[in-house]
KOLRO-79241 format. One line per field, with one value per residue (C-alpha): residue number from 1; x, y negated, z negated. Coordinates in nm, 3 decimals, always signed. Each point is the difference from the previous one (the first is absolute). Layout:
! residues N
n	(NUM ...)
c1	(X ...)
c2	(Y ...)
c3	(Z ...)
This chain:
! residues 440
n	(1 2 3 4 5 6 7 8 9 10 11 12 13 14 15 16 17 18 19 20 21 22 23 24 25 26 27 28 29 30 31 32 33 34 35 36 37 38 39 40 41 42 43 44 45 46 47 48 49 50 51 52 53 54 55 56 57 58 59 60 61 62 63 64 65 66 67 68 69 70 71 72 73 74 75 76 77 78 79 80 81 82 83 84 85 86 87 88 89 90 91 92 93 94 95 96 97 98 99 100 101 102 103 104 105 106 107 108 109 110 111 112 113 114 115 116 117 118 119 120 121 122 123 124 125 126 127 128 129 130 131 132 133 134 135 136 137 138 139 140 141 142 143 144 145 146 147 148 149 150 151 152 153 154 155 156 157 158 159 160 161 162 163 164 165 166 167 168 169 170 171 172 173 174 175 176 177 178 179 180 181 182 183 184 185 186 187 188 189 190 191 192 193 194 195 196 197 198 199 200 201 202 203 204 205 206 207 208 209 210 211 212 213 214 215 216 217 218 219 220 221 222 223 224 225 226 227 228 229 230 231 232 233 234 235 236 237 238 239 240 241 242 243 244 245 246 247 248 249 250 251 252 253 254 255 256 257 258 259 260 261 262 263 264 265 266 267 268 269 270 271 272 273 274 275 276 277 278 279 280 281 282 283 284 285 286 287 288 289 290 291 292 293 294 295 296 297 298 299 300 301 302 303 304 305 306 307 308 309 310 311 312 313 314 315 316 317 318 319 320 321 322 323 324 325 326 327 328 329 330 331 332 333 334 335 336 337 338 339 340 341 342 343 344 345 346 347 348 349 350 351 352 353 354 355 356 357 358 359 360 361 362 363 364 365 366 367 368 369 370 371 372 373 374 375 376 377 378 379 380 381 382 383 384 385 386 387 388 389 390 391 392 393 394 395 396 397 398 399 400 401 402 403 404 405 406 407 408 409 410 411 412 413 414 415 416 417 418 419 420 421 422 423 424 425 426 427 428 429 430 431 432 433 434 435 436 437 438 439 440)
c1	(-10.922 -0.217 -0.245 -0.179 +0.047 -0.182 -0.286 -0.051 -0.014 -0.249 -0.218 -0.033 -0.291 +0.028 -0.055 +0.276 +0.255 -0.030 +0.031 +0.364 +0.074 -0.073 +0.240 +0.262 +0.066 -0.008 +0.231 +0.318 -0.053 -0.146 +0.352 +0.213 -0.158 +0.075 +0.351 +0.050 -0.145 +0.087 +0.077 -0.058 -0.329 +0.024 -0.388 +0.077 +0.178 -0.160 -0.284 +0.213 +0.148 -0.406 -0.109 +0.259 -0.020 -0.351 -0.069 +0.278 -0.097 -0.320 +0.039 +0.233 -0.207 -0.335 +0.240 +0.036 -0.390 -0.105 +0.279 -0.168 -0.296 -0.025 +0.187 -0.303 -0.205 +0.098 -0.015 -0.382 -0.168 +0.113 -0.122 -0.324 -0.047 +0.026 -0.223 -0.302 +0.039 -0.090 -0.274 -0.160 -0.018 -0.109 -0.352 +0.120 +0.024 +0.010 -0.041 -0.127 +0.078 +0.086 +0.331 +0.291 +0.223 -0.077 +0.132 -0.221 -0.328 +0.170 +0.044 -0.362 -0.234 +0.118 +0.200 -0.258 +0.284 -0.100 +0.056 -0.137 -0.089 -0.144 -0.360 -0.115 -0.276 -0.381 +0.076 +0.366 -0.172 -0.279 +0.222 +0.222 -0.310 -0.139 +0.323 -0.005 +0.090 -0.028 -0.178 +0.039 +0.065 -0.044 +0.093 +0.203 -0.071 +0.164 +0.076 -0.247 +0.057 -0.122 +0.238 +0.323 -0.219 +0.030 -0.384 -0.003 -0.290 +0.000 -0.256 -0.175 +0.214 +0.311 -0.085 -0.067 +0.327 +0.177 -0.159 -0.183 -0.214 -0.100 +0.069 -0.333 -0.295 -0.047 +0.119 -0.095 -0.313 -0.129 +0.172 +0.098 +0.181 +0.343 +0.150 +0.322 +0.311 +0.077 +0.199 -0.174 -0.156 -0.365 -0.327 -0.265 -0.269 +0.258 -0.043 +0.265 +0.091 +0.293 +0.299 +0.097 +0.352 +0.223 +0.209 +0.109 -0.159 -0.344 -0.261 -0.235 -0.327 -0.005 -0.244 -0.128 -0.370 +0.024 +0.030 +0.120 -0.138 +0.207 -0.150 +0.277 +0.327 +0.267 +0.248 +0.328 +0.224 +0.371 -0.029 -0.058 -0.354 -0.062 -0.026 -0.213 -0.339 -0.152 -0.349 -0.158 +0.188 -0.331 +0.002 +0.403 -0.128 -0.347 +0.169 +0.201 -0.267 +0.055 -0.234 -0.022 +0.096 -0.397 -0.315 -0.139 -0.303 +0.173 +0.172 -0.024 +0.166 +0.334 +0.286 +0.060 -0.087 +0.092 -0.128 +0.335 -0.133 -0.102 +0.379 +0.155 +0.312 +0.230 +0.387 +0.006 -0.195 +0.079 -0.045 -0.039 +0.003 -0.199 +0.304 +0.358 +0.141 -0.242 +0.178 +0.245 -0.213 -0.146 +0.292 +0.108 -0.340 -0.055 +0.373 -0.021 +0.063 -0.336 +0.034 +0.265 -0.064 +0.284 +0.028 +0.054 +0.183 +0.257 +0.044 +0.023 +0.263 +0.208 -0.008 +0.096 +0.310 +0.058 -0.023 +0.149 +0.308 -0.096 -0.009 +0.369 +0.087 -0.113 +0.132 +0.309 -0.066 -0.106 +0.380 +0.188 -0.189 +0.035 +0.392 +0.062 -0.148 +0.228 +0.259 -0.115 -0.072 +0.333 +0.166 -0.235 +0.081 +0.379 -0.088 -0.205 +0.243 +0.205 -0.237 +0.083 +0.359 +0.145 -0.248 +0.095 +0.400 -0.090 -0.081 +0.253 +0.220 -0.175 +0.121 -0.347 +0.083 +0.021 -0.294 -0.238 +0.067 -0.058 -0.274 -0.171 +0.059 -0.137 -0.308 -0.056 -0.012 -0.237 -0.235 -0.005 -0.056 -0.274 -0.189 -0.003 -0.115 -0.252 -0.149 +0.093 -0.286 -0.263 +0.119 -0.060 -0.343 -0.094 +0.107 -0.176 -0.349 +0.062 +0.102 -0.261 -0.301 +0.159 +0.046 -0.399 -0.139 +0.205 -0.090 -0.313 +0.151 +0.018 +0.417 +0.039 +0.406 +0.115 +0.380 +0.067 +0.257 +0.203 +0.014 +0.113 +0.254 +0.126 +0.026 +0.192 +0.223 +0.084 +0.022 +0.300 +0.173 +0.037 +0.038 +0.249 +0.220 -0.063 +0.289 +0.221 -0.105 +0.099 +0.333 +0.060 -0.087 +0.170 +0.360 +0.003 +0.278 -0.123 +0.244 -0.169 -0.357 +0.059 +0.156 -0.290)
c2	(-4.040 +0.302 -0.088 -0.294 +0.253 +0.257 -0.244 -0.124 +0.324 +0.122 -0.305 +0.066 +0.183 +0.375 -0.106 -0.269 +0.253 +0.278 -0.243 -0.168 +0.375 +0.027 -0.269 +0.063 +0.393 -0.198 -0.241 +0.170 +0.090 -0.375 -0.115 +0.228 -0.031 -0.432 +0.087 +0.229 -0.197 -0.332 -0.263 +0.299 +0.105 +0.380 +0.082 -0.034 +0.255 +0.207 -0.031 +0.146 +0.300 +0.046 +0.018 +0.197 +0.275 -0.003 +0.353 +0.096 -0.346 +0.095 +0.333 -0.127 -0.262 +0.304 +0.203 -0.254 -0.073 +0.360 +0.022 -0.383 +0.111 +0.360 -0.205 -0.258 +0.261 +0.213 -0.295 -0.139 +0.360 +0.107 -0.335 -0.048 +0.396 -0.139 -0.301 +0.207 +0.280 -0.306 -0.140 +0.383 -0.018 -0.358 +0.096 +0.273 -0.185 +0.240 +0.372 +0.273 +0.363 +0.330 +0.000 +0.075 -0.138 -0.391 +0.062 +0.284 -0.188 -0.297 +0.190 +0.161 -0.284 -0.266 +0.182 +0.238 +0.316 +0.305 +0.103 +0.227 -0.159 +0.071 -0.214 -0.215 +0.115 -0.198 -0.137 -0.155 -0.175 -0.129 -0.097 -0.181 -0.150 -0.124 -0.153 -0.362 -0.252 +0.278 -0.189 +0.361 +0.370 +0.177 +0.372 +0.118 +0.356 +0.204 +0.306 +0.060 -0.175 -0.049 +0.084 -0.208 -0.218 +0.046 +0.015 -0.183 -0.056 -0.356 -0.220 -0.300 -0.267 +0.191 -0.058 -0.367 -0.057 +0.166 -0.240 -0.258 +0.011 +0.252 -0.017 +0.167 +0.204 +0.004 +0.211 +0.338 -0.011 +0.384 +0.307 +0.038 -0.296 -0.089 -0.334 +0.075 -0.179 -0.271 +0.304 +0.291 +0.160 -0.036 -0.217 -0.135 +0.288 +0.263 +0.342 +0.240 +0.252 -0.007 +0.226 +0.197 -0.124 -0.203 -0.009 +0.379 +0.142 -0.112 +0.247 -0.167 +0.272 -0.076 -0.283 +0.058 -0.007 -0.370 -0.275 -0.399 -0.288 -0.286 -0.318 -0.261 -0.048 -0.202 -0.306 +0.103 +0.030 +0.042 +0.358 +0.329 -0.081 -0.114 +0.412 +0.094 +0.071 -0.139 +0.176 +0.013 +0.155 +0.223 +0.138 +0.151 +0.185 +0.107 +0.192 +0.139 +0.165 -0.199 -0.237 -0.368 -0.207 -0.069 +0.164 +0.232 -0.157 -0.343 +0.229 -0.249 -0.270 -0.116 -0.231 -0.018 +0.038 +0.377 +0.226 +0.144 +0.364 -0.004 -0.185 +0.314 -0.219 -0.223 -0.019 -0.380 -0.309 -0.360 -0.245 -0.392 -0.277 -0.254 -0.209 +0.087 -0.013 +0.289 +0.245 +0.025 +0.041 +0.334 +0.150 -0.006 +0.113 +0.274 +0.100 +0.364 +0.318 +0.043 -0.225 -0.174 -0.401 -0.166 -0.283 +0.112 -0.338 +0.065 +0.387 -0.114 -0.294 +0.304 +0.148 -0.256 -0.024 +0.317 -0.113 -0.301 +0.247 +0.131 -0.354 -0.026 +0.314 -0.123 -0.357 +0.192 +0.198 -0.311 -0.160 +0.334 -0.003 -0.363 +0.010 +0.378 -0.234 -0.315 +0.262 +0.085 -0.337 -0.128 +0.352 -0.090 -0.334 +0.084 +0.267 -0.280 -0.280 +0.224 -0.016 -0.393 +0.039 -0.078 -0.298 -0.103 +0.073 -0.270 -0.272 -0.009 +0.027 -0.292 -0.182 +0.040 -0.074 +0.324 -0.141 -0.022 +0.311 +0.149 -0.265 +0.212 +0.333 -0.054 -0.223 +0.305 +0.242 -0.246 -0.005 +0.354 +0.037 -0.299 +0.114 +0.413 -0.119 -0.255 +0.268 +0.252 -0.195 +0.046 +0.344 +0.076 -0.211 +0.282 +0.296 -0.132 -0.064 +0.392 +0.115 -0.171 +0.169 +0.322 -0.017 -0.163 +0.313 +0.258 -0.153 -0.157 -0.328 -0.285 -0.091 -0.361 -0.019 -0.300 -0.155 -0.292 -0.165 +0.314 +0.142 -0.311 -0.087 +0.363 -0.116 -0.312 +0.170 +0.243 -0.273 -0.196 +0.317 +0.112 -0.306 -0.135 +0.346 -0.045 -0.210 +0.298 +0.114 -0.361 +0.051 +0.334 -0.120 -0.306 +0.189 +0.174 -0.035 -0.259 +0.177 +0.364 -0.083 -0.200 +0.296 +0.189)
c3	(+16.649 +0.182 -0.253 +0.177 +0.341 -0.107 -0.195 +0.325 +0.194 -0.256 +0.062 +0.357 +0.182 +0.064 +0.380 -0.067 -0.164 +0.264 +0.297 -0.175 -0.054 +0.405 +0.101 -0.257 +0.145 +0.345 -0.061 +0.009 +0.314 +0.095 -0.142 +0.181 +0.326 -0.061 -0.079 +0.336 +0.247 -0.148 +0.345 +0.229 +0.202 +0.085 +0.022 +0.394 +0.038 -0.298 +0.243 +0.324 -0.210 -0.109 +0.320 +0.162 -0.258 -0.079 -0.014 -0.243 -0.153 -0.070 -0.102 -0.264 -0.116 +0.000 -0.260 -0.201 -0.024 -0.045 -0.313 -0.133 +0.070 -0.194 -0.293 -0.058 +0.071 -0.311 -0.232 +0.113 +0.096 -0.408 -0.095 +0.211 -0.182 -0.326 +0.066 +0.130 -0.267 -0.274 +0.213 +0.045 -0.399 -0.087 -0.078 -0.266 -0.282 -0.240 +0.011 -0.310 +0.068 -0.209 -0.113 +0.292 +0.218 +0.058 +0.393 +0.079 -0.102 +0.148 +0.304 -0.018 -0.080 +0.167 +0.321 -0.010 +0.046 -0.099 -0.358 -0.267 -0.320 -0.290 -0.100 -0.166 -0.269 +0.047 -0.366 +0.094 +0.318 -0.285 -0.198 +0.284 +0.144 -0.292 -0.169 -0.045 +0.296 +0.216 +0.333 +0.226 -0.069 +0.310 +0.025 +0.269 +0.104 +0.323 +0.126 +0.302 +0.342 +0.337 +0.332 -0.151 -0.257 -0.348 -0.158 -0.364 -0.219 -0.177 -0.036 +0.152 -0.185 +0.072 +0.418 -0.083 -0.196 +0.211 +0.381 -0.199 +0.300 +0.269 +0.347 +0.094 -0.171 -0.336 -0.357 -0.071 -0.162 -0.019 -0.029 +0.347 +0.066 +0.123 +0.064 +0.246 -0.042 +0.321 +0.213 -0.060 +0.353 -0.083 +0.076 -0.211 +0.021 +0.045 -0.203 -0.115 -0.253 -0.214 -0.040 -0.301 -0.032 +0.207 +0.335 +0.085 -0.323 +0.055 +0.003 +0.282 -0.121 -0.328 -0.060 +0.349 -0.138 -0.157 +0.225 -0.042 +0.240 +0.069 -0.106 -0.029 +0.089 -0.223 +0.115 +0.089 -0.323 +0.128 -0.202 +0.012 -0.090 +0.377 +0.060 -0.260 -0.021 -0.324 -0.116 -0.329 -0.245 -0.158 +0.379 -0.047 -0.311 +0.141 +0.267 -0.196 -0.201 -0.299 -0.222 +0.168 -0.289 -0.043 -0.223 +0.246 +0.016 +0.060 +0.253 +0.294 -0.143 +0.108 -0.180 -0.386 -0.230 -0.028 -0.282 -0.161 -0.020 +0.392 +0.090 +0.180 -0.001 +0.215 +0.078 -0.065 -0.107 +0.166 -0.283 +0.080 -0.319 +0.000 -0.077 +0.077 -0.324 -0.109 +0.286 -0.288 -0.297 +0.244 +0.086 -0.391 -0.050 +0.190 -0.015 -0.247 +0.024 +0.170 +0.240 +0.249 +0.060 +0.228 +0.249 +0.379 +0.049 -0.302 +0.159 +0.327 -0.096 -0.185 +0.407 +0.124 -0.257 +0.154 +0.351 -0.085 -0.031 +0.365 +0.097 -0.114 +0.179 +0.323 -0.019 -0.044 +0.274 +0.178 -0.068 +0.098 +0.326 +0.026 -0.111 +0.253 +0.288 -0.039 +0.043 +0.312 +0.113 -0.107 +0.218 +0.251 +0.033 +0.047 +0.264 +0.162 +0.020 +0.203 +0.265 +0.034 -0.060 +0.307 +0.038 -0.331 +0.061 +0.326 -0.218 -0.196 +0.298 +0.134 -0.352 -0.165 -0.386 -0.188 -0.229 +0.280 +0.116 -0.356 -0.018 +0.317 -0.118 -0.400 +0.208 +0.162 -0.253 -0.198 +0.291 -0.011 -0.427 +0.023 +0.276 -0.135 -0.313 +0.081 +0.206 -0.314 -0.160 +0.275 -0.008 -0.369 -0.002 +0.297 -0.252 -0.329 +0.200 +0.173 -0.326 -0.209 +0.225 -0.019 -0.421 +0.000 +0.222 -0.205 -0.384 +0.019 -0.167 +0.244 +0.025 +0.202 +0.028 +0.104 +0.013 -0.247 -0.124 -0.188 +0.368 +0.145 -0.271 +0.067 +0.395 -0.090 -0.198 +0.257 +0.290 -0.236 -0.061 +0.349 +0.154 -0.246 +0.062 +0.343 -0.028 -0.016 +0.397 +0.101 -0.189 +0.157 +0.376 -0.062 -0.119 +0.368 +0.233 +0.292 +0.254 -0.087 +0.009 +0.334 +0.120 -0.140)
């Protein structure tokens, strides 16, 4: 009998499902609230016990927003994370290095952290370059920088496949080159030298007799790429002393193809097919004992397994918070009603029905769950877009958080729980003695 229930629910819309899922958490509390105030109207004086409180009122319903608000927060600043970590890596297709750990090169050629790898011979890049279906082999080679950019040697194909299209200038074309990523504190025409190493380590005298010009700038890429200062890749070795990749009276010359004996080496190869079904054939391919071919999508998806278990953690963390606070609001509530008993002990002695007076005091509470977590929301859309800049300028890799609808199913579930055991406040101010709470 479920059958035809869940064949439905599977042929609905993603959009479809999440909004039913929306309404469903919310309708237990859409039911009880019918069932309370059922032939009764006590948003009047909901209103006068809002107004005549409306400091404590509003501190109470600011607690409750801050403790919404850090919960959504948790759930779309891990998942906005997540997101922008896959979009940093979308142009690494496929990746050829020496033989190691698949999250160190993952780490150092396309997050660009520091790392120390072994190379890549000139006859493996041949070999890699000239392998069938093989549309781009770019070498990737760091290790010197510039202030807090990372200098890597690549080629003029890599820039293009990695923009599509400059912002402003033009590629590399001599020696002395360098194309700057779309955040890096330079100028077209600018000069500088590189540093030997990177961040704290770098030696800023080393290479202080070889100087780059900056001739282009790239399109922003959401990565860590957007910092780094891309120059040919025969310049990295040159200033290091070492053969250019070139005959040395073709010395000049930058780009492949590279003569195997005058390859000084490089950490890692970027590797486009021509087709996508030949990404696989490449990775078999070049997957030896020599050499270490793997997928920074299928590494990165094995991370995010990983944080997926993070992601667990803090939903969990979320719920505790989420379940600690409708304590509170539920002990708050009770400490609150006191504040109205003798108004409330009135009515009844006027011969107000007991229902309307529990009809007031669970309409009141509502008002006070609603409004904390409607403004929860605003709250936690605040903290993702604060968070989010902070997590950008600290990694390099451009995080947009935003709420959706796992943050506000995790709201409506939290509104129906506390306002359906909101009941229990009513119950309690409800069970008072009229005589004591007109006596006060």
């Amino acid at each position: 009998m479920l059958d035809p229930v869940f064949m439905v629910w599977d042929g609905l819309p993603v959009a479809a499902q999440d909004a039913l899922l929306f309404v469903l958490l919310l309708l237990p509390a859409v039911l009880v609230g019918l069932l309370v105030v059922l032939g009764f109207r006590p948003m009047t004086l909901v209103r006068a016990m809002m107004w005549r409180f409306k400091w404590t009122n509003l501190l109470f319903i600011a607690l409750i927003a801050v403790s919404v608000g850090i919960g959504v927060g948790l759930i779309a600043q891990e998942r906005g994370l997540r997101q922008g970590t896959a979009r940093a890596a979308d142009k690494f297709d496929l990746v050829v290095s020496a033989p190691g750990s698949e999250i160190t090169m993952l780490f150092a050629a396309v997050y660009l952290q520091p790392s120390d790898v072994p190379l890549l011979t000139g006859a493996q890049y041949n070999a890699i370059a000239n392998a069938e279906n093989v549309a781009l082999a770019a070498p990737i080679a760091f290790g010197d920088s510039y202030r807090s950019a990372p200098v890597v040697g690549t080629t003029a194909d890599f820039v293009l496949h990695m923009t599509d299209e400059l912002a402003d200038g033009r590629l590399f074309e001599v020696h002395t080159d360098a194309v700057i990523g779309a955040n890096v504190a330079l100028a077209l025409g600018d000069r500088f030298s590189p540093a030997h190493g990177v961040a704290g380590a770098a030696d800023d005298s080393a290479h202080a007799h070889f100087e780059y010009e900056v001739v282009g700038r790239m399109q922003p890429t959401g990565s860590p790429w957007d910092k780094a200062i891309l120059v040919p890749v025969e310049a990295v070795w040159e200033v290091h002393g070492l053969p250019n990749g070139h005959a040395p009276d073709d010395a000049g010359r930058i780009g492949p193809p590279f003569l195997a004996e005058q390859f000084p080496g490089t950490p890692a190869v970027l590797v486009r097919a021509e087709e996508l079904w030949a990404n696989y054939a490449l990775r078999s391919q070049f997957t030896t004992d020599e050499t270490m071919a793997f997928f920074p999508g299928a590494v990165l998806a094995s991370l995010h397994g990983l944080m997926g278990d993070v992601r667990e953690v803090m939903s969990v963390m979320a719920i505790v918070t989420q379940v600690l606070v409708t304590a509170g609001v539920l002990a708050g509530l009770v400490i609150l009603t006191r504040l109205f008993a003798r108004r409330l002990a009135l009515l009844r002695a006027l011969g107000a029905p007991r229902r309307f007076v529990f009809s007031v005091i669970w309409s009141y509470a509502s008002v006070l769950i609603g409004s904390g977590a409607v403004l929860g929301i605003v709250v936690g859309l605040a903290a993702t877009e604060a968070i989010s800049r902070i997590v950008t300028a600290r990694t390099d890799i451009l995080v947009r958080s935003s709420l959706g609808w796992p943050e506000l199913h995790l709201v409506a579930a939290f509104v129906s729980v506390t306002v359906v055991l909101a009941l229990t406040p009513a119950f309690i101010a409800l069970s008072r003695p009229v005589v004591t709470d007109l006596r006060g």
